[in-house]
C-alpha positions as CSV (number, residue, x, y, z in Angstrom):
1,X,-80.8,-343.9,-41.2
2,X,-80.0,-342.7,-44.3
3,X,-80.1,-340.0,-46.7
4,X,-83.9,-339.0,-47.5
5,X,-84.8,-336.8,-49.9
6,X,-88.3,-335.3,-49.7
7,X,-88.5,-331.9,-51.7
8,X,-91.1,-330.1,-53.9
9,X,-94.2,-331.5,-54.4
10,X,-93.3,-335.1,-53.9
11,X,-95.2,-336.9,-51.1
12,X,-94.8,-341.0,-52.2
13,X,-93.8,-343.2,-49.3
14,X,-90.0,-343.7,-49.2
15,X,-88.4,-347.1,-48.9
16,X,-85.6,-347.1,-46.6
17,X,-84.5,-350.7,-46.3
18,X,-80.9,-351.9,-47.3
19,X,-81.1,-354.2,-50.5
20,X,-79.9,-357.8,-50.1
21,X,-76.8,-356.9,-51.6
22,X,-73.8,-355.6,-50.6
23,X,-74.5,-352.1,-48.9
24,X,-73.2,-352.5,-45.5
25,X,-76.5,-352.8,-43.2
26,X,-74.4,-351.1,-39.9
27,X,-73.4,-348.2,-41.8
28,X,-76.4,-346.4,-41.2
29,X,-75.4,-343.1,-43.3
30,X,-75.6,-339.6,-43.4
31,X,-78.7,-339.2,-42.0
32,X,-79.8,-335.8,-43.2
33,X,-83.2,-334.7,-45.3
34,X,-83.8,-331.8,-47.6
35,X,-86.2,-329.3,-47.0
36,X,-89.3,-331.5,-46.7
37,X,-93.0,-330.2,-46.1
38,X,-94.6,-331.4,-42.9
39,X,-97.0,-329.1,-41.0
40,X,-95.6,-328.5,-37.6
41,X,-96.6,-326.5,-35.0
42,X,-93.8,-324.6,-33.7
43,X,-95.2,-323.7,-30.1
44,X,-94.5,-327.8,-29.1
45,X,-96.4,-330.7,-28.3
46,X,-98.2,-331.6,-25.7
47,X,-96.3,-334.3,-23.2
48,X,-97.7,-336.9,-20.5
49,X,-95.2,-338.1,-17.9
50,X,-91.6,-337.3,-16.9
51,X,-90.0,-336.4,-18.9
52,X,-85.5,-336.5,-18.9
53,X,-86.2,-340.7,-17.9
54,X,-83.5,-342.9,-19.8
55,X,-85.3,-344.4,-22.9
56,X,-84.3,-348.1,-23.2
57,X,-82.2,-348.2,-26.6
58,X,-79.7,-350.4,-29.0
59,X,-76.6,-348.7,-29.8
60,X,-74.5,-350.0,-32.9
61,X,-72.7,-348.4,-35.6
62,X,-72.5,-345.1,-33.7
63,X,-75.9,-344.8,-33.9
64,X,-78.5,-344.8,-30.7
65,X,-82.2,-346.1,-31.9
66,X,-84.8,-345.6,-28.9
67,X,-87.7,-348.2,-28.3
68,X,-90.7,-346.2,-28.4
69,X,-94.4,-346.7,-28.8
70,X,-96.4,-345.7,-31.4
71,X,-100.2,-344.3,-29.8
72,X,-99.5,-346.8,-27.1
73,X,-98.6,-349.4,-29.3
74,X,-94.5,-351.1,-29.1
75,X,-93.1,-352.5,-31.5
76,X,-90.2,-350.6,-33.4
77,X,-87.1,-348.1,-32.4
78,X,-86.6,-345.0,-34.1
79,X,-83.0,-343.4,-35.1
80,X,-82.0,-340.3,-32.8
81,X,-81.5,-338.1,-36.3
82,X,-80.9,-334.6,-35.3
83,X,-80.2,-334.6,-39.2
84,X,-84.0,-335.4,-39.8
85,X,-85.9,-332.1,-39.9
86,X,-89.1,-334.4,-39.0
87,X,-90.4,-337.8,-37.5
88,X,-90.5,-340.8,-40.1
89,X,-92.2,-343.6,-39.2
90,X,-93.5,-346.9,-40.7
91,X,-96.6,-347.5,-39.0
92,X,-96.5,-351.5,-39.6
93,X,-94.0,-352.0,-37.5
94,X,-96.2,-351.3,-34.8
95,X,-98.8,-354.3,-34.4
96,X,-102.6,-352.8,-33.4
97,X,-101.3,-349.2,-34.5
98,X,-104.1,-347.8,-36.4
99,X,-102.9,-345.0,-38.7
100,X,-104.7,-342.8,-41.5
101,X,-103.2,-343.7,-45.2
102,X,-102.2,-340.4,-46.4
103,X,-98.3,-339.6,-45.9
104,X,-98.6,-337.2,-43.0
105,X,-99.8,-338.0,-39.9
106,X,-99.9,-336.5,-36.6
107,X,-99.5,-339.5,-33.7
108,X,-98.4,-339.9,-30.1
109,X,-94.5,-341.6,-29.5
110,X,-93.9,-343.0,-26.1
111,X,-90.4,-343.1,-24.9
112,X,-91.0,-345.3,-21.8
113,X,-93.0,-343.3,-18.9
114,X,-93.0,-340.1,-21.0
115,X,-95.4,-339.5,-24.0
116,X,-95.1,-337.0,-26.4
117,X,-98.5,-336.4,-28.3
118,X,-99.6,-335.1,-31.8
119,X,-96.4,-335.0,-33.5
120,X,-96.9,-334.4,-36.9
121,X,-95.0,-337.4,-39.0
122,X,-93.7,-338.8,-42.2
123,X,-95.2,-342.3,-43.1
124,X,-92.3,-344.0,-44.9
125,X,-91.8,-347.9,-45.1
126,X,-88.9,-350.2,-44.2
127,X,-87.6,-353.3,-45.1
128,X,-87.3,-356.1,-43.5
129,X,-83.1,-356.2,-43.8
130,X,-82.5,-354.7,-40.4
131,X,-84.7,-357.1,-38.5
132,X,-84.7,-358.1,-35.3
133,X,-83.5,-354.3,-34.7
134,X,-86.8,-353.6,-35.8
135,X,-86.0,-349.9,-37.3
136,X,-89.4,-347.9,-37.4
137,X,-87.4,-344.9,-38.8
138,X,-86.1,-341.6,-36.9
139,X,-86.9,-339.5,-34.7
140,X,-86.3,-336.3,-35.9
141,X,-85.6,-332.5,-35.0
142,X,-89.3,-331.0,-35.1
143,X,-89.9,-333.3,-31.5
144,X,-86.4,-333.1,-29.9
145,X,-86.2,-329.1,-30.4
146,X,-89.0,-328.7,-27.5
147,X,-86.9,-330.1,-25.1
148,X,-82.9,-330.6,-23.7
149,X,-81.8,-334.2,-24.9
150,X,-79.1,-336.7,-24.2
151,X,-76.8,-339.1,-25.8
152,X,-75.1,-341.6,-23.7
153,X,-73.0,-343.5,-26.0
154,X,-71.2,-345.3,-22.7
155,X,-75.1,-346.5,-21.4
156,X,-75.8,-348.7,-25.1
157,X,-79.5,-350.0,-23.3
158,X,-80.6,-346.8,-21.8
159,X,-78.6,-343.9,-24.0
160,X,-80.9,-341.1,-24.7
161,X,-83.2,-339.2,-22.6
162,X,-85.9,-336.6,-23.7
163,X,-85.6,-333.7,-21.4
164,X,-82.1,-334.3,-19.0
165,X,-81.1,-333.3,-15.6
166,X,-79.8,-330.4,-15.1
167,X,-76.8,-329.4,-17.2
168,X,-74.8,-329.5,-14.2
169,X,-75.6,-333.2,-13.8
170,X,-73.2,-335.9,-15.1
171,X,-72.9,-339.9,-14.6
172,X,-69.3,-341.0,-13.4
173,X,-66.6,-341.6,-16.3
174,X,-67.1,-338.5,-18.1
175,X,-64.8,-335.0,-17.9
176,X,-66.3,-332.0,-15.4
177,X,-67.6,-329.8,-16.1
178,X,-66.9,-330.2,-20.1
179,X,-67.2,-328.1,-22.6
180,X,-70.3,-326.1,-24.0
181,X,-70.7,-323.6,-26.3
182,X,-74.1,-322.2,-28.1
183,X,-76.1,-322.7,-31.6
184,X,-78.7,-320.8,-32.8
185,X,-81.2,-323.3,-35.1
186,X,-81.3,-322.9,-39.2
187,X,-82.9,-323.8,-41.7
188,X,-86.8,-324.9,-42.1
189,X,-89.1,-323.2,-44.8
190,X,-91.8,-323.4,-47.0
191,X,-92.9,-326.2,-49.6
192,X,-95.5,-327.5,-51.3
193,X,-97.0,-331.0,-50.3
194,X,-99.8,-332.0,-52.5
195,X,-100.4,-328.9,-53.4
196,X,-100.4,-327.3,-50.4
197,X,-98.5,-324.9,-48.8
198,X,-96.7,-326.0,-45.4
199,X,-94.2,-325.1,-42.7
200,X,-91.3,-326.4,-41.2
201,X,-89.8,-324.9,-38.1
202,X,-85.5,-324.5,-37.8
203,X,-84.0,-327.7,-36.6
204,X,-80.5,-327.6,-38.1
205,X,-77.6,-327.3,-35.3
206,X,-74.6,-325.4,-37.1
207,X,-71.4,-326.5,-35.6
208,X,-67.6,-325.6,-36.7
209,X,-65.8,-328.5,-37.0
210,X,-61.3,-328.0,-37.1
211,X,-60.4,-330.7,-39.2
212,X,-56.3,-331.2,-39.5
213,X,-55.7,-327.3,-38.7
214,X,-58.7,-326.1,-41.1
215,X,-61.9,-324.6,-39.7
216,X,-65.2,-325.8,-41.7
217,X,-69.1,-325.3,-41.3
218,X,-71.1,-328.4,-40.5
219,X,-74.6,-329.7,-39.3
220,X,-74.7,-331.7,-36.3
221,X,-76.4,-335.2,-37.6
222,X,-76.2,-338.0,-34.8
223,X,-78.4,-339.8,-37.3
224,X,-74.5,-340.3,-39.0
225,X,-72.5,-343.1,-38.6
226,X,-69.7,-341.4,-40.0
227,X,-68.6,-337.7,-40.5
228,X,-68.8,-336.8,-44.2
229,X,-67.2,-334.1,-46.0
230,X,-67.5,-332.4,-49.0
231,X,-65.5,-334.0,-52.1
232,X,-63.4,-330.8,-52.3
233,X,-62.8,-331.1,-48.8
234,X,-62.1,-335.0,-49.1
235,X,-59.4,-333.9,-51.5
236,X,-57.9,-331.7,-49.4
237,X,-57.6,-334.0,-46.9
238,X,-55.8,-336.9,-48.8
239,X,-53.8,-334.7,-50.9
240,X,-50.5,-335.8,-48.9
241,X,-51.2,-339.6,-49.9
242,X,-52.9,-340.7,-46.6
243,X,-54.4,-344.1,-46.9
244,X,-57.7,-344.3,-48.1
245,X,-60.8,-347.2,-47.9
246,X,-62.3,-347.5,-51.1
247,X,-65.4,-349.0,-51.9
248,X,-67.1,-348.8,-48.6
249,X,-70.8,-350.1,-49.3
250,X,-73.6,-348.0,-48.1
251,X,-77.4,-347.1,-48.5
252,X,-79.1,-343.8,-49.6
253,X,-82.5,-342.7,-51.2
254,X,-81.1,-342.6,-54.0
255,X,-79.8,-346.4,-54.0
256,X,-76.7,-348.6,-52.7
257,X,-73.7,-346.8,-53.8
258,X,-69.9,-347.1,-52.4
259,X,-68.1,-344.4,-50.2
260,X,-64.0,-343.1,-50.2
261,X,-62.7,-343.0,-46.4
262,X,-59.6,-341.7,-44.7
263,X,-58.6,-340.7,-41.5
264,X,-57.7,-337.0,-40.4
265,X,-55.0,-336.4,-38.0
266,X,-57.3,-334.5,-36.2
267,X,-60.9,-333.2,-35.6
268,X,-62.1,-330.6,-33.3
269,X,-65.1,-329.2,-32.2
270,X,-65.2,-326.4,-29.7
271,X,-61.0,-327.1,-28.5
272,X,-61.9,-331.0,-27.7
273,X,-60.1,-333.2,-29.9
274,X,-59.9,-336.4,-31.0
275,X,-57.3,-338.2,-33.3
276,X,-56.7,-340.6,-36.5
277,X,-61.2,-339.6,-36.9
278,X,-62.7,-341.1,-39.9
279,X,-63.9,-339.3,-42.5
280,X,-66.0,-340.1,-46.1
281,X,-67.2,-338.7,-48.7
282,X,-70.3,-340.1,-50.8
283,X,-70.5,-336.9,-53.2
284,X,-72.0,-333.7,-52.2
285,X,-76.0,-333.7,-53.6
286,X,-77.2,-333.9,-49.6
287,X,-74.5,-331.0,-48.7
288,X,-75.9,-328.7,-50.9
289,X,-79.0,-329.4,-50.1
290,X,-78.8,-328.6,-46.6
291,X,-76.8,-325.5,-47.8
292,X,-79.7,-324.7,-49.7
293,X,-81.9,-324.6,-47.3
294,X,-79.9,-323.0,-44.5
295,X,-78.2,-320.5,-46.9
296,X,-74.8,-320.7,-46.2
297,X,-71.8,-323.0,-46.9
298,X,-71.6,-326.6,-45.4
299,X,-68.8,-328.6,-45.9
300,X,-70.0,-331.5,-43.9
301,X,-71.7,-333.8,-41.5
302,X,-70.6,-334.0,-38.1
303,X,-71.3,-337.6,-37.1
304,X,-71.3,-339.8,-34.6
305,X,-67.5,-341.6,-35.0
306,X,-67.0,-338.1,-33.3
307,X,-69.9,-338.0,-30.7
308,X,-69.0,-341.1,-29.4
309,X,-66.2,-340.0,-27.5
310,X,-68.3,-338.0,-25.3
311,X,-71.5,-337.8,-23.6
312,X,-73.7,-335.7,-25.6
313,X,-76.2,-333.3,-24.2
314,X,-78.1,-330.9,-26.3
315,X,-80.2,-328.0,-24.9
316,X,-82.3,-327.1,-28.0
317,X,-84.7,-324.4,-25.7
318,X,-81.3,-322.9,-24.3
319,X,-79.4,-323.3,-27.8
320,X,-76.1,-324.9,-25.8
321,X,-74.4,-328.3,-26.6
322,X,-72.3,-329.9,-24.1
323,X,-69.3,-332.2,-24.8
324,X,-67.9,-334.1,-21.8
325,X,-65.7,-336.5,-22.7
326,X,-65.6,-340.0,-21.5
327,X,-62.5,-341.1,-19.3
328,X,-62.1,-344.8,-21.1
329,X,-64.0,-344.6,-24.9
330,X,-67.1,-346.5,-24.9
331,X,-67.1,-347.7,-28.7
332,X,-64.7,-349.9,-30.6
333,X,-63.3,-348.4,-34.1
334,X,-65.5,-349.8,-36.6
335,X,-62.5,-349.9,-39.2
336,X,-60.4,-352.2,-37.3
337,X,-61.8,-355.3,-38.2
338,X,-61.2,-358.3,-40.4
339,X,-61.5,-357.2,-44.0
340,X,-65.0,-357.8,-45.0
341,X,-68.4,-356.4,-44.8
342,X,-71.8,-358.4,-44.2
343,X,-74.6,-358.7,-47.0
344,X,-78.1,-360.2,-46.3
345,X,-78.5,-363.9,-46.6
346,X,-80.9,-365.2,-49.0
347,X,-80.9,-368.9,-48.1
348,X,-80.6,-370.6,-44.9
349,X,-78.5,-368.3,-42.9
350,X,-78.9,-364.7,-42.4
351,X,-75.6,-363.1,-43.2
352,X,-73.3,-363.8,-46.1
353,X,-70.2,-361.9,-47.1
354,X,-71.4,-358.6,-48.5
355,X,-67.5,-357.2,-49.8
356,X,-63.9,-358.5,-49.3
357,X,-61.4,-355.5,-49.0
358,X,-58.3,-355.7,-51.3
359,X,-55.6,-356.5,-49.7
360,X,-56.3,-357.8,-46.7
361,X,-56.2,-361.3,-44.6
362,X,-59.6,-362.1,-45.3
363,X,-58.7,-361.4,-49.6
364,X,-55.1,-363.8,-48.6
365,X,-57.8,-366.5,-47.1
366,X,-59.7,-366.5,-50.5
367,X,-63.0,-365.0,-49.2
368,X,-65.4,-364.0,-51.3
369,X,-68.6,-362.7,-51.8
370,X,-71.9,-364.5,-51.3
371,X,-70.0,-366.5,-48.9
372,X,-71.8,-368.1,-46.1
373,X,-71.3,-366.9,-42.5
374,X,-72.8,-369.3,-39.7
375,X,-71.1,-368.3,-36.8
376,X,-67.5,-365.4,-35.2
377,X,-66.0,-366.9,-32.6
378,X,-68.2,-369.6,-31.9
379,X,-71.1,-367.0,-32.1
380,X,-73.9,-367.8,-34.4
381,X,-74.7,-364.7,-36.5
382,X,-78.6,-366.4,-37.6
383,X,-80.8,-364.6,-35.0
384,X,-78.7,-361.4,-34.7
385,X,-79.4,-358.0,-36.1
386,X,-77.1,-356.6,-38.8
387,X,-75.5,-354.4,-35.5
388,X,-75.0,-356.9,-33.4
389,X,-73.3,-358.9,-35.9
390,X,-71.1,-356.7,-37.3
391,X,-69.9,-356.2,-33.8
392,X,-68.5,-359.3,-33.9
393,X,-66.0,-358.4,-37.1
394,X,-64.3,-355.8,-34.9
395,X,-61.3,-356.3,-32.7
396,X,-58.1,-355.7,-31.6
397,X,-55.7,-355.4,-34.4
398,X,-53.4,-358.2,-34.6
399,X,-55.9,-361.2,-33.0
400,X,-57.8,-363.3,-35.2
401,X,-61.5,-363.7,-35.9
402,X,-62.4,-367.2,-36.1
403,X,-64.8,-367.4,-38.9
404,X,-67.2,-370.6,-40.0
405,X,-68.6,-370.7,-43.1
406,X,-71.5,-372.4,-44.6
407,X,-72.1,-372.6,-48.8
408,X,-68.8,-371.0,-50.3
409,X,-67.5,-370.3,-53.9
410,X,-64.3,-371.3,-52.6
411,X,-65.0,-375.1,-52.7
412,X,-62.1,-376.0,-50.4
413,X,-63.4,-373.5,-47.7
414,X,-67.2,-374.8,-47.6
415,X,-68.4,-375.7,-43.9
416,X,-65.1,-374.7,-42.8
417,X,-64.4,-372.7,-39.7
418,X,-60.9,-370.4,-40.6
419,X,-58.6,-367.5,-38.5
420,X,-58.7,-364.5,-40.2
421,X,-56.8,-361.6,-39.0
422,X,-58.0,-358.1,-37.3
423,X,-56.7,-355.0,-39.3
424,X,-56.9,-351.7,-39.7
425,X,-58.2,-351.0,-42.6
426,X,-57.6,-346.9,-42.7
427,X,-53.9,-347.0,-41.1
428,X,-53.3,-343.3,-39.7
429,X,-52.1,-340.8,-41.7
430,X,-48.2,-340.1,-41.7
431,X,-47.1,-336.7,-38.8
432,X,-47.9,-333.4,-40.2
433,X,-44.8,-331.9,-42.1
């Protein structure tokens, strides 16, 4: 769940853990890999069960990670990346899976009742920084192509299914019949892979994406927490002063590095809207890579602070996408919150305060970084996974977050428990002139 970068003839394993520091661990970013060798079989795998049978799954940061087995063997969950052009997976986070050493693999993933077999994958490893949410990797394009999928972003235990219902079939809650409109897949290629030639099949979904009046090429990616724009396009954006987020902390191959984010008045995809969207930019090396390989401009990432206003359902044999939108949005705004992001704890308890965002209530209150965080709201945080405690930073703008703290810098505010204020922290951009 975040950028990889797997091109020419490089085949080491990939570490995609968040360091202890300060990247935030919920922003899960910009899930989207360059060309990478894998050798896939594009007529599809072969499947046991039913398939279209909700997968039980965690939902957090606008991501959906699906508990699946691993030749039979549970253990971790796997991002839904359509941005991933193949399976990663790190095999240790299945106990009793026994895997061949060499970076590709072909293995069976079970998503409840329905089994998939012989899927050619990545072998990467993770960290340990997102346990308990167990991340085993993602679950990427070259498996989900063979089949209609869904994203239930309303459903957070049971939000994807492999194979769906008919396209005609909708829970309550959402807008009938929706809209739909129809992709045709890109990208895919050659490479070598040591030293051998190998295949991928097309799994990039093209999508144009109206931000703020302006029509733009992107790539679907529900592997991204965020929608993320080219710098140019970034520009563009805040060129009449909007506010902006600076300093956002997040993860990629590459290493932890910081992200700009501002809010567009608008962004639409096929005439359904939404307002005051975020969007980032984190520099454009991943763009162009993906522009590279599908040979054409790409201005950005559609992500899922978009998809999770409607139930998602993607018909990769048909090459249709449905958005229905939900009657009462599922998911809070991840930026209205109390002005700090969580780091990994190194000592007794498992979070500490990763950043504190200039001027906010939590900078007035004289929290820092490295600060201790037992418990929000009375909730212990030791135990949690980084989603599920972050959760507990978001609110309605204008309450208070009670907030106890352990070991501070802040002498005074050592074992303390203190009210610190919900805020937006990318107010909406002033009315179009």
């Amino acid at each position: 769940m975040r950028s990889l970068r797997l091109a020419g003839n490089r085949s080491k394993l990939v570490e995609m853990g968040t360091p202890s520091a300060t990247p935030r661990l919920t922003a899960v970013v910009v899930v989207a890999l360059a060309l990478i060798a894998c050798d896939d079989d594009p007529s599809g795998f072969p499947t046991m069960g039913m398939a279209g049978i909700p997968s039980p799954t965690k939902l957090g940061a606008n991501l959906i990670f699906a508990d699946v087995e691993l030749n039979g063997h549970p253990g971790g969950r796997l991002g839904v990346d359509t941005g991933s052009p193949v399976v990663l997976i790190d095999p240790t986070k299945f106990p009793g899976a026994q895997v061949p050493t060499q970076t590709q693999i072909r293995g069976n993933l079970s998503f409840g009742d329905f089994t998939v077999d012989q899927i050619p994958m990545m072998q990467i490893r993770t960290s340990g920084a997102m346990d308990p949410l167990a991340f085993a990797g993602l679950l990427g394009g070259n498996v989900m192509r063979q089949f209609s999928v869904q994203l239930d972003y309303a459903d957070p235990l049971n939000a994807f299914r492999l194979g769906t219902p008919p396209m005609d079939s909708s829970p309550p809650g959402v807008a009938l019949p929706g809209t739909t409109f129809a992709f045709t897949l890109e990208g895919g290629g050659r490479g070598q892979l040591q030293g051998e030639t190998v295949t991928i099949v097309p799994t990039r979904i093209p999508v144009t994406v109206d931000i703020d009046g302006v029509s733009r090429p992107f790539i679907l990616d529900t592997g991204a927490s965020e929608t993320s724009v080219r710098s140019t396009v970034y520009a563009a954006i805040i060129a009449d002063g909007r506010p902006e987020l600076h300093g956002l902390p997040i993860s990629t191959v590459s290493g932890p590095t910081m992200a700009s984010v501002t809010r567009a008045r608008t962004m639409t995809v096929a005439g359904q809207s939404i307002a005051n969207a975020a969007v980032m930019t984190i520099g454009d090396q991943i763009l162009d890579s993906i522009q590279q390989e599908v040979k054409h401009p790409i201005d950005g990432l559609l992500g899922g602070n978009y998809l999770r206003e409607f139930l998602v359902t993607i018909d990769y044999p048909l090459g249709s996408m449905r958005l229905q939108r939900y009657d009462t949005p599922p998911v809070a705004d991840e930026f209205k919150r109390i002005g700090i992001e969580l780091g990994a704890g190194s000592g007794s308890h498992s979070f500490v305060v990763g950043v504190v965002y200039s001027d906010t209530d939590a900078e007035l209150k004289q929290l820092n970084p490295g600060d201790e965080l037992i418990a929000i709201d009375g909730q212990s945080l030791d135990g949690l996974d980084s989603l599920a405690a972050d959760a507990l930073l978001t609110g309605t703008v204008g309450t208070t977050r009670q907030v106890q703290l352990g070991t501070t810098s802040a002498g005074g505010l050592a074992n303390t428990t203190i009210g610190v204020l919900v805020e937006d922290l990318i107010p909406p951009p002033p009315p179009a002139p």
